[in-house]
ZASEVO-981743 format. One record per residue: residue in one letter; x, z, y of N, C-alpha, C, CB in turn. Coordinates in steps of 0.001 Angstrom, whole numbers, m for minus. Glycine has a CB too. Example, Ala and Ser with C-alpha at 12.3 -4.5 7.8 and 13.67 -1.06 7.14 Angstrom:
 residu    n.px    n.pz    n.py   ca.px   ca.pz   ca.py    c.px    c.pz    c.py   cb.px   cb.pz   cb.py
      A   13190    7800   m5690   12300    7800   m4500   13200    7800   m3300   11308    9046   m4473
      S   12850    7080   m2250   13670    7140   m1060   12900    7870      30   14084    5725    m598
! end
This chain:
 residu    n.px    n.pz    n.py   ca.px   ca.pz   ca.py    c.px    c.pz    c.py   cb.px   cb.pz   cb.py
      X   11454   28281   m8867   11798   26883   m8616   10771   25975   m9289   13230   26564   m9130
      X    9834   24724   m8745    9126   23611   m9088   10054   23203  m10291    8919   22518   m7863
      X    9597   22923  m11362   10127   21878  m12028   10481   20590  m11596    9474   21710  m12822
      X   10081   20451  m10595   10428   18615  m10332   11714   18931   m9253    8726   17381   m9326
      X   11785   20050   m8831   12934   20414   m7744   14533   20724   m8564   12352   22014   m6815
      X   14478   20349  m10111   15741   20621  m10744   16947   20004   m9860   15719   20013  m12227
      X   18046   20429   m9449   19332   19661   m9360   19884   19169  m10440   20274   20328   m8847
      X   20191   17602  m10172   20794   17135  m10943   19656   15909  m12078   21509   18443  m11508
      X   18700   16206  m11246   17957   15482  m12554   17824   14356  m12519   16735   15797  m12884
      X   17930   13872  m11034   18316   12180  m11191   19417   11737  m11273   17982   11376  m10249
      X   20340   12358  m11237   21812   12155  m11696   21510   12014  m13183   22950   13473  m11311
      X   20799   12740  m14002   20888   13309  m15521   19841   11572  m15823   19865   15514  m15963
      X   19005   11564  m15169   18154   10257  m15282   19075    9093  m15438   17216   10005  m13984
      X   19656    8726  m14692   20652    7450  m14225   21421    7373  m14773   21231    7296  m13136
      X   21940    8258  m15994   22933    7937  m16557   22445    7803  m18075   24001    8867  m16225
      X   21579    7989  m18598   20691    8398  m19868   20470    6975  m20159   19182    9413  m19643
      X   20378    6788  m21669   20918    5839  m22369   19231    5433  m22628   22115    6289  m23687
      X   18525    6600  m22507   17302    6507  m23650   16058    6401  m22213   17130    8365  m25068
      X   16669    6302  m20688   15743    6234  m19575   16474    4723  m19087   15784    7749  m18363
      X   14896    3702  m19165   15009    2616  m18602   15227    2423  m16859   13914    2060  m19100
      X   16600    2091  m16220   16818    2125  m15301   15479     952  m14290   18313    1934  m15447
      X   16049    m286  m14732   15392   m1293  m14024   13931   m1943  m14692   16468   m2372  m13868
      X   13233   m1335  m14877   12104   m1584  m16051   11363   m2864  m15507   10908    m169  m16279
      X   11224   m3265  m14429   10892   m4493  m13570   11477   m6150  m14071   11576   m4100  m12072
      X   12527   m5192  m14705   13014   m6531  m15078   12955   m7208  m16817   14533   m6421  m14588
      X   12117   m5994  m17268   12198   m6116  m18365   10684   m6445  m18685   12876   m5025  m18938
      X    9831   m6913  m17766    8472   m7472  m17527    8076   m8428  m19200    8593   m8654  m15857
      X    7240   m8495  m19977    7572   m9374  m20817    8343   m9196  m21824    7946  m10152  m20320
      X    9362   m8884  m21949   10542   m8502  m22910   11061   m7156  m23406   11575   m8964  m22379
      X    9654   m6367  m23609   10064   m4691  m23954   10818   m4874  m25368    8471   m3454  m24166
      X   10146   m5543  m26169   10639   m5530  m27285   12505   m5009  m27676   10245   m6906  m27572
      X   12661   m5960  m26342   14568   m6066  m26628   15163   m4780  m26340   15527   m7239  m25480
      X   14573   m4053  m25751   15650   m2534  m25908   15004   m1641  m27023   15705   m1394  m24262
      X   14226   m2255  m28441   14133   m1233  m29359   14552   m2065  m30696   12612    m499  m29363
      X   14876   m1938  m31653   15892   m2012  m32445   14597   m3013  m33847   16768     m87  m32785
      X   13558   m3225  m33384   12983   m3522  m34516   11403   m3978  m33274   12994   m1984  m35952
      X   11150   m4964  m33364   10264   m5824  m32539    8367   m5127  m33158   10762   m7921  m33046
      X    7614   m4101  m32691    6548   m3788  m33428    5758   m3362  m32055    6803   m2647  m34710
      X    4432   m3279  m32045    3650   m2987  m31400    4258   m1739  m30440    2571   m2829  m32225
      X    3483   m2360  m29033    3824   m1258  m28132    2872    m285  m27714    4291   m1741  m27042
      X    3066    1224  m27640    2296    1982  m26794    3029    2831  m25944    1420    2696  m27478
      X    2049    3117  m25065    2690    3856  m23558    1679    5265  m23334    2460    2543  m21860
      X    2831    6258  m22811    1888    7109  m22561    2504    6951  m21060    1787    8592  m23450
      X    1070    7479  m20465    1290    7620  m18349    1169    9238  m18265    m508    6665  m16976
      X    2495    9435  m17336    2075   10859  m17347    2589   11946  m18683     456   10750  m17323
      X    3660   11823  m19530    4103   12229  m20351    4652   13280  m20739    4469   11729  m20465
      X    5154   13984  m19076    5459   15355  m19022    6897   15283  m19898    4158   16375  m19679
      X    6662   16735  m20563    8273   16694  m21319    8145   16013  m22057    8975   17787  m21992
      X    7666   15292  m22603    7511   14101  m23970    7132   14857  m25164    9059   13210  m24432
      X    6902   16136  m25490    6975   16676  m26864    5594   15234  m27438    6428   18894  m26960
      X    4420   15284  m26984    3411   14091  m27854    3916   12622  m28120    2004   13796  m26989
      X    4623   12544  m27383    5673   11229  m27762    6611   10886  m29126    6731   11296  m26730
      X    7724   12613  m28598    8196   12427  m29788    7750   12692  m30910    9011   12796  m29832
      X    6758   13321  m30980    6211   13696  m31795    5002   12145  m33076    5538   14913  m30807
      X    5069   11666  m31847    4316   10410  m31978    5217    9198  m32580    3750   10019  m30535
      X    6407    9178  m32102    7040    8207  m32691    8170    8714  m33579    7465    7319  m31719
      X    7988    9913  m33968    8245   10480  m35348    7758   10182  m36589    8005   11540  m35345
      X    6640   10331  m36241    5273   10349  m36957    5033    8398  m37539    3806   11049  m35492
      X    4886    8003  m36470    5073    6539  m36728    6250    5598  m36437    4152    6007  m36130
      X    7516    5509  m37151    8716    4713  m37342    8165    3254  m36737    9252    4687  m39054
      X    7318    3080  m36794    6447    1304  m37221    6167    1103  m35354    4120    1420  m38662
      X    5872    1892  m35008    5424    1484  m33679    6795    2003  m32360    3714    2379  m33447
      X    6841    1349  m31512    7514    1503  m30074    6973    2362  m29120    7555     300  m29388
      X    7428    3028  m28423    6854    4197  m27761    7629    3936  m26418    7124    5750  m28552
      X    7044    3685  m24983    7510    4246  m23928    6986    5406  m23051    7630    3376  m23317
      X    7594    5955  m22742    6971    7317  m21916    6763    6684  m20716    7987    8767  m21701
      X    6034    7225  m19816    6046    6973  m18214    6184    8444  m17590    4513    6158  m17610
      X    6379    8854  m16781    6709   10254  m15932    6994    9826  m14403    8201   11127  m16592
      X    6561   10256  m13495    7279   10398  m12146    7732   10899  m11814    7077   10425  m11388
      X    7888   12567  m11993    8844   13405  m11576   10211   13266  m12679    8143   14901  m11489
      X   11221   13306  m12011   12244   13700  m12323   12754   14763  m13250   12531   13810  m11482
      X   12423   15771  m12986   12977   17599  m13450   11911   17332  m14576   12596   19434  m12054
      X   10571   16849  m14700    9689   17066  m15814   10240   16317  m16810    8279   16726  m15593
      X   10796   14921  m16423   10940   13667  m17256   12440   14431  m17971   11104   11874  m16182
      X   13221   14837  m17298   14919   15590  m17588   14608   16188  m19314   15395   17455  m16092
      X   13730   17346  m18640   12643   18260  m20216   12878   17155  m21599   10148   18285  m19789
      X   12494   15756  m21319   12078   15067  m22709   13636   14474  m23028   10646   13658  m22556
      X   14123   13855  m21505   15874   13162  m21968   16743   13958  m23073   17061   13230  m20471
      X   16093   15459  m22746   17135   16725  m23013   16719   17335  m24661   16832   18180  m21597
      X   15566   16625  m25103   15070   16487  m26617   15773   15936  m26943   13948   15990  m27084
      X   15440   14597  m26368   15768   13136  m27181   17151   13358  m27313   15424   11557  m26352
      X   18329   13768  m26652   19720   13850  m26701   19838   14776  m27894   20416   14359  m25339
      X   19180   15619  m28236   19483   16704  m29683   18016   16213  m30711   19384   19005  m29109
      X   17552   15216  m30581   17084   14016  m31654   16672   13247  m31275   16295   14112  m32545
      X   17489   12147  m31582   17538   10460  m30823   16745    9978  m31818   19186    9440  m30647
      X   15441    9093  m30626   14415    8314  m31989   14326    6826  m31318   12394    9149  m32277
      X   15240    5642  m32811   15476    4629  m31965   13558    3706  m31483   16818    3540  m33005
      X   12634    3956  m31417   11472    3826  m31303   10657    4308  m30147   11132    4221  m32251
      X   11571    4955  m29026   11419    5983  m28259   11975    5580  m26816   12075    7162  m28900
      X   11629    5190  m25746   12426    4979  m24128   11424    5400  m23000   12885    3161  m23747
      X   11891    6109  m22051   11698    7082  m21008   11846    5538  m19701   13188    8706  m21033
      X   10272    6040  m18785   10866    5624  m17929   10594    5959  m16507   10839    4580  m18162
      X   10993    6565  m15408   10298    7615  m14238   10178    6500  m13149   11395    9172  m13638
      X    8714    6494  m13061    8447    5805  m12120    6960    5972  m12064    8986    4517  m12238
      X    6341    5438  m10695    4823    5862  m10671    3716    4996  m11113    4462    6165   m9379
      X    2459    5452  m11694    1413    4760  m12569    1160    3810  m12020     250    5344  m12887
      X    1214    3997  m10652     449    2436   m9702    1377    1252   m9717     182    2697   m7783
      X    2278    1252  m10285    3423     186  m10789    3547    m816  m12218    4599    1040  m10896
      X    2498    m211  m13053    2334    m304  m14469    2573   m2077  m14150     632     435  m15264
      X    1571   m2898  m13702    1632   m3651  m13735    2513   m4640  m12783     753   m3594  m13915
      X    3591   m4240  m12742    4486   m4517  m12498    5735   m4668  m13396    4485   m3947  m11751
      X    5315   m3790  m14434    6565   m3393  m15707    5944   m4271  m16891    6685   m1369  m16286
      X    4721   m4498  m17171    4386   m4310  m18194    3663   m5956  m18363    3587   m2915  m18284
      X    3479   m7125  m19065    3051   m8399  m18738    1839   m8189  m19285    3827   m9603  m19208
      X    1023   m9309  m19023     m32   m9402  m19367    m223   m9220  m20864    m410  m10435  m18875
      X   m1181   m7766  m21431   m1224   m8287  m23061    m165   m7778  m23697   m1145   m9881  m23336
      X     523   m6622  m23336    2299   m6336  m23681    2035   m5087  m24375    3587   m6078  m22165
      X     799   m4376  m23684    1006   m2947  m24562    m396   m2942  m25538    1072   m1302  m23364
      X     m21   m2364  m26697   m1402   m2182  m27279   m2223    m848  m27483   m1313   m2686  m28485
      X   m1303      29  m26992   m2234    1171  m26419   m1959    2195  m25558   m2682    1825  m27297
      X   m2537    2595  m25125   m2331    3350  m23989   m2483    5132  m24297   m3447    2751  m22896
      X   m1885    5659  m24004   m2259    7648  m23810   m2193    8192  m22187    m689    8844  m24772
      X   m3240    8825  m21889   m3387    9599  m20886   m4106   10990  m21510   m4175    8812  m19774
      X   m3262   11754  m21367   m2725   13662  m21781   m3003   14310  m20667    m875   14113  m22107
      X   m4103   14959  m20401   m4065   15947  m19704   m3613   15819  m18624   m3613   16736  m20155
      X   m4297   14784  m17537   m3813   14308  m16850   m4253   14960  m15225   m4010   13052  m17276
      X   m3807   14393  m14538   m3807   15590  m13070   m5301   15100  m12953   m2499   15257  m11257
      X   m6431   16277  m12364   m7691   15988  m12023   m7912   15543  m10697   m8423   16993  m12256
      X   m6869   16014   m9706   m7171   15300   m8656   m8857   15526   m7854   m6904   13882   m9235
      X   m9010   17010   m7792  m10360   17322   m7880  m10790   17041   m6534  m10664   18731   m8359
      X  m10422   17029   m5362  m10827   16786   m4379  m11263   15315   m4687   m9935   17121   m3369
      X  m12950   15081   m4137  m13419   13249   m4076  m12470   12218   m3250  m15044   13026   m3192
      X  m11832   13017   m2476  m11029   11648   m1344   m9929   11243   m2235  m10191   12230     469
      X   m9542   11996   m3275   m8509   11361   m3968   m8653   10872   m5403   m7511   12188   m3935
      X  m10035   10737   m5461  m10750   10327   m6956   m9753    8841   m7307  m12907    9883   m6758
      X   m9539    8049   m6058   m8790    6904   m6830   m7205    7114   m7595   m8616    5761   m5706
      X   m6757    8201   m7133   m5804    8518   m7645   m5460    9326   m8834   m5427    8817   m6907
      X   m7091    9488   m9867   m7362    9499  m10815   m6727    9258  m11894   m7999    9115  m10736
      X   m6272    9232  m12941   m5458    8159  m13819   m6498    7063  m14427   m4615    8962  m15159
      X   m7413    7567  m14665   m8994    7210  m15236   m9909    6381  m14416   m9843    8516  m15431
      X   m9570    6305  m13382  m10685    5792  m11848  m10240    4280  m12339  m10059    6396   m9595
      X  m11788    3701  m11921  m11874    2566  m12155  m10256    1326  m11219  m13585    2419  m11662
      X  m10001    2089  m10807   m8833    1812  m10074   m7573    1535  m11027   m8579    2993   m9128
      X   m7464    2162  m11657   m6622    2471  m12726   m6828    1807  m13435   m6573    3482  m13239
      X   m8258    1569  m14214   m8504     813  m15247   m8528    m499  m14798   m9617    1172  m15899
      X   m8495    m793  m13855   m8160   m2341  m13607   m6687   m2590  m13929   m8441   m2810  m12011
      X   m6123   m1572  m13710   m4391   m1913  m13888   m3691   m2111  m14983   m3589    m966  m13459
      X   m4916   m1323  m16013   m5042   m1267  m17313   m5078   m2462  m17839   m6017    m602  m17678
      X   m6331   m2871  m17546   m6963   m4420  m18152   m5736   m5765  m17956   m8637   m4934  m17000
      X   m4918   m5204  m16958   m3166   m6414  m16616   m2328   m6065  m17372   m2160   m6353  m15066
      X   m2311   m4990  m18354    m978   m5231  m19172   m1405   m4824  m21118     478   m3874  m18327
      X   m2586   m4724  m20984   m3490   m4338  m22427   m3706   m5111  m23218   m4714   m3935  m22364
      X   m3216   m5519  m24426   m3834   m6538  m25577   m5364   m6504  m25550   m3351   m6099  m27165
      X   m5078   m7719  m25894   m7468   m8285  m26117   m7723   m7233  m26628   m8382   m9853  m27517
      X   m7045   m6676  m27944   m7907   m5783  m28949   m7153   m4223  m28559   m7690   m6365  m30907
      X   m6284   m3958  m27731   m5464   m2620  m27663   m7160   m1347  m27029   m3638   m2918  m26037
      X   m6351      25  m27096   m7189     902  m26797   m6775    1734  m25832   m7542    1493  m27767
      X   m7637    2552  m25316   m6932    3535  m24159   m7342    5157  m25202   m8001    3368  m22038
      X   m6614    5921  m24937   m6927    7117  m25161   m6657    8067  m24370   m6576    7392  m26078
      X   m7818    8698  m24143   m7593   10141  m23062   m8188   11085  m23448   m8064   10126  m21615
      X   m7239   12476  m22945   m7437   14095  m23585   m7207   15002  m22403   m6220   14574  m24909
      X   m8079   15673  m22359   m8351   16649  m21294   m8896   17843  m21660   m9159   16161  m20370
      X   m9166   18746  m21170   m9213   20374  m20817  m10359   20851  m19807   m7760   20834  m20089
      X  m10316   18967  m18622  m11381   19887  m17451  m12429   18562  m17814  m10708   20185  m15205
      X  m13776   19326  m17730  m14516   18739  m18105  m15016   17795  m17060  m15230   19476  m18646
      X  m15253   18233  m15465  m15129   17861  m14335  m14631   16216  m14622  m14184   18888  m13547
      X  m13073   16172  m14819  m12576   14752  m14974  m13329   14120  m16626  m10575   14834  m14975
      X  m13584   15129  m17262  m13697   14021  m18259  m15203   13300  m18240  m13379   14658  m19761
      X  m16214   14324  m17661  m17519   13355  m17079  m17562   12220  m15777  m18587   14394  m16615
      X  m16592   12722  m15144  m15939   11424  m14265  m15591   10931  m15227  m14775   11498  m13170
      X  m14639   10675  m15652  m13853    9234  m16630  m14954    8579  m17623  m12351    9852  m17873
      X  m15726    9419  m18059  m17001    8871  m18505  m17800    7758  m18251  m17664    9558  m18325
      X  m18212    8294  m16423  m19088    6945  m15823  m18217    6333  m15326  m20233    7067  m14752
      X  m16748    6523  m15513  m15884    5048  m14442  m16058    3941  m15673  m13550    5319  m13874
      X  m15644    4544  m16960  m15497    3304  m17915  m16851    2538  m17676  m15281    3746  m19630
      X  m18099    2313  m17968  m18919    1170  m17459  m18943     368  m15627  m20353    1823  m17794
      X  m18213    1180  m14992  m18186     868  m13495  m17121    m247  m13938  m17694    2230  m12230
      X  m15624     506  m14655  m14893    m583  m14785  m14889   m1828  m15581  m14069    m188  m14958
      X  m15913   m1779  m16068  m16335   m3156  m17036  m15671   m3142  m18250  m15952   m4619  m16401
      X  m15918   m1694  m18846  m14700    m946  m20254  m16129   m1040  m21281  m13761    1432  m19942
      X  m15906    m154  m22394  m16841    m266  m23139  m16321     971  m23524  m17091   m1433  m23995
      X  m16524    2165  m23976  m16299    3305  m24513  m17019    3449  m25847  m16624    4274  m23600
      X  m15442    3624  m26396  m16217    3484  m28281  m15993    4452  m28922  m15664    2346  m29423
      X  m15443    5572  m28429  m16115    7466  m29271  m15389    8338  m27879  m14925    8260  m31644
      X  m16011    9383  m27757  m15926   10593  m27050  m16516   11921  m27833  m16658   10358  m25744
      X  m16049   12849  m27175  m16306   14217  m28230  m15925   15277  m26896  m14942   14385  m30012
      X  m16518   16320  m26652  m16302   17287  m25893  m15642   18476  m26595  m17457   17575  m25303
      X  m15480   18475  m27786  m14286   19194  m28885  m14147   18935  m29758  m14215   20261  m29277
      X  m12717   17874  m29643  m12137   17363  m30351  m11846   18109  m31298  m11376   16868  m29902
      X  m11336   19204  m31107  m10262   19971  m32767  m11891   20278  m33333   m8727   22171  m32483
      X  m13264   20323  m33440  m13889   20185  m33949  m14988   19361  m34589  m13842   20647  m33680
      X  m14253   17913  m33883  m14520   16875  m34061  m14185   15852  m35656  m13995   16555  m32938
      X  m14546   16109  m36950  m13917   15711  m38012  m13210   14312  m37790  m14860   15723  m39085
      X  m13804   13109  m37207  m13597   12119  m37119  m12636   12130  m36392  m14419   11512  m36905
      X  m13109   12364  m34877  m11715   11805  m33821  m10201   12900  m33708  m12453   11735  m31902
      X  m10793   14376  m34733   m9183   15174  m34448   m8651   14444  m36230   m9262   17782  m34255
      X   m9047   13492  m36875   m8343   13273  m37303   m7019   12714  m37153   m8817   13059  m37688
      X   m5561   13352  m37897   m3935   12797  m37362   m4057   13043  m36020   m3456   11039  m37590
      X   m5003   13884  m35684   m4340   14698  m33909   m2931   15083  m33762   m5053   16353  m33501
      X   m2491   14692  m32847   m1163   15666  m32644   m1460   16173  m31011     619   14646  m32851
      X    m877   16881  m31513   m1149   18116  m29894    m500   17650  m28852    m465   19846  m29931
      X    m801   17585  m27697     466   17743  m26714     805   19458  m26293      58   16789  m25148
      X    1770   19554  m25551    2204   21156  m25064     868   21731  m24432    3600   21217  m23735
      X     118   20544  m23205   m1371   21548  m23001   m2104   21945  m23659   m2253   21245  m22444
      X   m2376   20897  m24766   m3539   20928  m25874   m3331   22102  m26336   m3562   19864  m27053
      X   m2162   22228  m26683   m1670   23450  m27993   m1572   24773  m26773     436   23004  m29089
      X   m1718   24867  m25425   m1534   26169  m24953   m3677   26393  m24483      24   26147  m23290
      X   m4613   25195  m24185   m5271   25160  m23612   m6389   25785  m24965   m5220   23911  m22818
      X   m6119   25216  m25815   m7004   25492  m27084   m6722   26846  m27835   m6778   24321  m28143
      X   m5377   27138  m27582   m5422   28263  m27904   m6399   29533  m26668   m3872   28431  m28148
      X   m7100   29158  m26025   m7238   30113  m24802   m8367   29958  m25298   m6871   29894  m23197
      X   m8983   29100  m26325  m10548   28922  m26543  m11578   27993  m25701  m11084   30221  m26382
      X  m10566   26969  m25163  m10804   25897  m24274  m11256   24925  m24831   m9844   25502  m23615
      X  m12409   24020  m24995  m12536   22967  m26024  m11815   21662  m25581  m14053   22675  m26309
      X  m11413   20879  m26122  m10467   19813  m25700  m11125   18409  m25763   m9189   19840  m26610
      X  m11361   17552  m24618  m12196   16516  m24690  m11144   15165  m24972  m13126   16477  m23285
      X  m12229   14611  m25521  m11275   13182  m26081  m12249   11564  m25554  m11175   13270  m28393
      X  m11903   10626  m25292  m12452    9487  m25589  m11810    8326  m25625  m13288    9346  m24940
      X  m11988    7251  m26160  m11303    5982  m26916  m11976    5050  m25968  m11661    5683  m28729
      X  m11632    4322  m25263  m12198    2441  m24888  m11612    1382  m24618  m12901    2161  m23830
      X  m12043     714  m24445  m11756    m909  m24745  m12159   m1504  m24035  m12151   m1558  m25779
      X  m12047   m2913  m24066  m12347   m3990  m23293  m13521   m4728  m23644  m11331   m4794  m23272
! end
């Protein structure tokens, strides 16, 4: 069985305390469904959430929303969070090309993209997470000073994501083609579930940081 083919998982979605139903409407005003008003970051593409929670474990101080589209994957993180609730922490399944729709101008201050789908065929390069396409969508909901961060496995996308950032009018301010041997940028790394299965295989893990 697909993971995204679970029964029951949008039932399990729709009723979950800790998955933002109508996030459209909360354009502007993330602050109000977390318990203490502090900087926001988002990861796209979040999978089961383990780098999330793990992330807003780690930092009490900051707000964390997940993004996910599938269903059965997004279920994986609801089904953490229900056996450890982190009030700093909200789920929300819906697709990347919407961001700016959820999110106001200037709302998030940083961004995570994890190991994200490569999308290797060229006809579907815009559907990239990284394609200058994307990063425009970016630049509509990103603080002046916020950052993007992305971590990958295939090198393919990460020399693409490379030359989109100057196409998209980004500025790229560190990259590393192995990170866990990177002193500077694996510093306070936390793994996600690929990182920690991909690196163990002797895979080097690519990283890069940019801005506006």
């Amino acid at each position: 069985m697909r993971l995204r083919n679970i029964p029951g998982a949008d039932d399990a979605i729709s009723s979950s305390e800790y998955c933002i139903q109508t996030p459209t409407e909360l354009k502007g005003n993330w602050q109000s469904v977390f318990p203490l008003s502090q900087p926001l970051h988002i990861e796209i593409g979040m999978g089961k959430g383990r780098f999330l929670m793990d992330m807003a474990t780690a930092h009490p101080d900051i707000n964390y929303v997940g993004i996910e589209r599938y269903s059965s994957v997004l279920l994986r993180a609801l089904q953490k969070m229900e056996l450890s609730p982190l009030p700093n922490l909200r789920f929300v399944c819906m697709d990347a090309t919407e961001i700016a729709d959820v999110f106001d101008k200037g709302e998030v201050d940083r961004i995570y993209l994890n190991f994200s789908d490569p999308w290797p065929k060229d006809r579907h390069s815009k559907r990239r997470l990284t394609s200058r396409q994307f990063f425009n969508r970016y630049d509509q909901i990103l603080a002046k000073e916020g950052h993007l961060e992305f971590k990958t496995d295939n090198q393919d996308l990460f020399t693409f994501s490379l030359e989109e950032i100057p196409e998209a009018g980004w500025h790229l301010d560190a990259s590393t083609r192995d990170l866990h041997h990177d002193e500077l940028l694996n510093q306070g790394n936390i793994m996600t579930e690929y990182e920690e299965k991909f690196s163990s295989k002797g895979n080097p893990i690519c990283k890069l940081i940019a801005s506006r």
